[in-house]
C-alpha positions as CSV (number, residue, x, y, z in Angstrom):
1,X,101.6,77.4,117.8
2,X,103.4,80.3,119.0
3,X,102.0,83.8,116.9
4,X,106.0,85.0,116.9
5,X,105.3,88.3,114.6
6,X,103.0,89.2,117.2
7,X,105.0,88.2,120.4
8,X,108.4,89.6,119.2
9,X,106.4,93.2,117.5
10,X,105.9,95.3,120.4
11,X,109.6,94.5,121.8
12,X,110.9,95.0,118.2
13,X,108.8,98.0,117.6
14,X,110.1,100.1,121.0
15,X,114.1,99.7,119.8
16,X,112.6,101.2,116.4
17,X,111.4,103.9,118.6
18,X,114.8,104.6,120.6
19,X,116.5,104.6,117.7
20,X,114.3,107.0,115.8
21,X,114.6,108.8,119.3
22,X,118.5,108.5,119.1
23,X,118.6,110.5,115.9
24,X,115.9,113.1,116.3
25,X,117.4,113.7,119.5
26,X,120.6,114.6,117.8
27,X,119.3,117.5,115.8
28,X,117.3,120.1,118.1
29,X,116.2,121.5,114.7
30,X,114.5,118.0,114.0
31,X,112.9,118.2,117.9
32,X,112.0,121.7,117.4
33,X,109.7,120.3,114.2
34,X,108.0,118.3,116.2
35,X,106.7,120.2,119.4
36,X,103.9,121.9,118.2
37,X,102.3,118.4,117.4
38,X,102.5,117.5,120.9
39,X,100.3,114.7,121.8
40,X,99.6,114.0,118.0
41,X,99.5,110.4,116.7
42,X,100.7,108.6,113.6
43,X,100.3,105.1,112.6
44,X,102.8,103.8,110.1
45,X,101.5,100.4,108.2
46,X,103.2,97.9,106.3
47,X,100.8,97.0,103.4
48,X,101.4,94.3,100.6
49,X,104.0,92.2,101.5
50,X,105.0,88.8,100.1
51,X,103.5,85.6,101.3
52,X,106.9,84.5,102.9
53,X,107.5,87.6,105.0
54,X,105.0,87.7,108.1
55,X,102.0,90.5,108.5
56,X,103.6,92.9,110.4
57,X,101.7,95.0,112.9
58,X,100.9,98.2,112.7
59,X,102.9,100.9,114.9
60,X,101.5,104.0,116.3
61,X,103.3,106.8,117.3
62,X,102.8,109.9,119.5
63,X,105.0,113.3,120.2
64,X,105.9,113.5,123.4
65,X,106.3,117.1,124.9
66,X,110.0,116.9,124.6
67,X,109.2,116.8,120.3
68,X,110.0,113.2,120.7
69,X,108.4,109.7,119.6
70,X,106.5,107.7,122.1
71,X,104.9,103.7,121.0
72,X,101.7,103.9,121.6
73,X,100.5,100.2,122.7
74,X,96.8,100.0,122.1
75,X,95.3,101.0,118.5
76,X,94.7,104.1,116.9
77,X,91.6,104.7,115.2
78,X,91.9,108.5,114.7
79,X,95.5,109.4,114.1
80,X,96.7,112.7,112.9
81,X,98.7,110.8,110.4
82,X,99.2,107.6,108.7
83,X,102.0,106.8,106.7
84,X,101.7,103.2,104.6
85,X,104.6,101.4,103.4
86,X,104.4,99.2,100.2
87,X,106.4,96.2,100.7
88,X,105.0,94.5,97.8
89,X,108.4,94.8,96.0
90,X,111.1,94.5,98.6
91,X,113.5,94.2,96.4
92,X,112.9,97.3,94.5
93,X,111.9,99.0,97.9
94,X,115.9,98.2,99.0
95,X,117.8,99.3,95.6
96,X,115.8,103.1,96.2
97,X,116.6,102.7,100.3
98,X,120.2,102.3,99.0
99,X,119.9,105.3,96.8
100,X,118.5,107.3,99.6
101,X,115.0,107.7,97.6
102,X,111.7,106.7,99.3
103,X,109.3,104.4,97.1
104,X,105.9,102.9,98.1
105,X,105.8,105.3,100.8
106,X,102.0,107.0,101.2
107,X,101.3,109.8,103.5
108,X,97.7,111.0,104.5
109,X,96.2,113.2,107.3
110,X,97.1,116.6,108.6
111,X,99.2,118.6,105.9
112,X,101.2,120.6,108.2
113,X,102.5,117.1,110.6
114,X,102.8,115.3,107.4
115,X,105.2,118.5,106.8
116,X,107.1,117.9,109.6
117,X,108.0,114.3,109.4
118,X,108.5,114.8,105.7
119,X,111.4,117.4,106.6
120,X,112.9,114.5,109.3
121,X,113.0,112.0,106.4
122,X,114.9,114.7,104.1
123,X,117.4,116.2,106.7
124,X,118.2,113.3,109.0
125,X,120.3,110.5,108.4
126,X,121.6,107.8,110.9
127,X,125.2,107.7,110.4
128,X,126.5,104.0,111.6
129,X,130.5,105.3,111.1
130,X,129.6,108.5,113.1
131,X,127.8,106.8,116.0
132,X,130.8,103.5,116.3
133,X,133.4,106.6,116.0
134,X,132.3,107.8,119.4
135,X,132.6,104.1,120.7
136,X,135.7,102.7,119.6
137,X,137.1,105.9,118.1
138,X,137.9,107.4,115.0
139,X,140.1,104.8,112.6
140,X,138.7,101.4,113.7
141,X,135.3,103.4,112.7
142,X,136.6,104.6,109.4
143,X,137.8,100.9,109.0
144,X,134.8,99.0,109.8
145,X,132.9,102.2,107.2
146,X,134.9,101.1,104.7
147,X,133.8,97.5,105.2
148,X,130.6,98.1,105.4
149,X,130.1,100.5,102.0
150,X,131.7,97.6,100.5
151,X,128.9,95.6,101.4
152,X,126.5,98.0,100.9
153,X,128.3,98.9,97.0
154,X,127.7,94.6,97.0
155,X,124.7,94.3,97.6
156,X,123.1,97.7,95.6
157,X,124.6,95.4,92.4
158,X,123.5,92.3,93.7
159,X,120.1,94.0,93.7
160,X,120.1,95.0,90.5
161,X,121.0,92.2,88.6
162,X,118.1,90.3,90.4
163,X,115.7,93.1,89.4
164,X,116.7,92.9,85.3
């Protein structure tokens, strides 16, 4: 049988990685935080989750000189950093994602990286509306934004009623 966490990960994991690329990218501030960790590595884990959600790999991660990310493809036994998600409570993990709060996340290794990617978790923010603007322009954007909070307003109480 085919192993598809494992065959779809690496492909899944690189989009991750343009994407976080996309928004660092954005902010030379946020690049600026990262180049004097050139070369340093990070492994972020996903620890505890249920029995119906597949084990997912771990991804490692190392600053390129440009003070972006770069998915690094074999292990890393000595990273700089290591950041562990929880994922034993998705649900509870989703209502503080909506809330923009960060719960079950745990952060060990150097203090002054761990610094750095804790300022790119407070100060940067994908912005969907911002990013379809450019595309399609401005009131198709602010339509499908108002859509989509909906949803997002939706599901935050859908959420919640399931965690009482």
């Amino acid at each position: 049988m085919i192993d598809w966490p494992n065959v779809l990960a690496p492909a899944l994991q690189e989009r991750l990685v343009l994407l976080l690329n996309h928004v660092i990218g954005r902010e030379p501030a946020a690049m600026a935080r990262l180049l004097p960790f050139q070369q340093s590595t990070m492994v972020v884990s996903v620890q505890g989750a249920p029995a119906w959600a597949p084990a997912l790999p771990d991804l490692a991660l190392r600053i390129t000189p440009a003070g972006l990310l770069e998915r690094v493809a074999e292990p890393v036994a000595d990273a700089q950093l290591r950041v562990t998600l929880d994922a034993s409570n998705p649900v509870a993990s989703a209502m503080a994602a909506l809330k923009g709060q960060r719960q079950g996340v745990n952060v060990s290794g150097d203090a002054a990286l761990a610094g750095a990617v804790n300022w790119l978790f407070e100060n940067l923010r994908f912005d969907p509306a911002d990013e379809l603007a450019r595309a399609v322009g401005p009131a198709p954007a602010q339509f499908v934004a108002q859509v989509g909070q909906g949803l997002k307003d939706g599901l935050a109480a859908l959420l919640q009623r399931g965690a009482r």
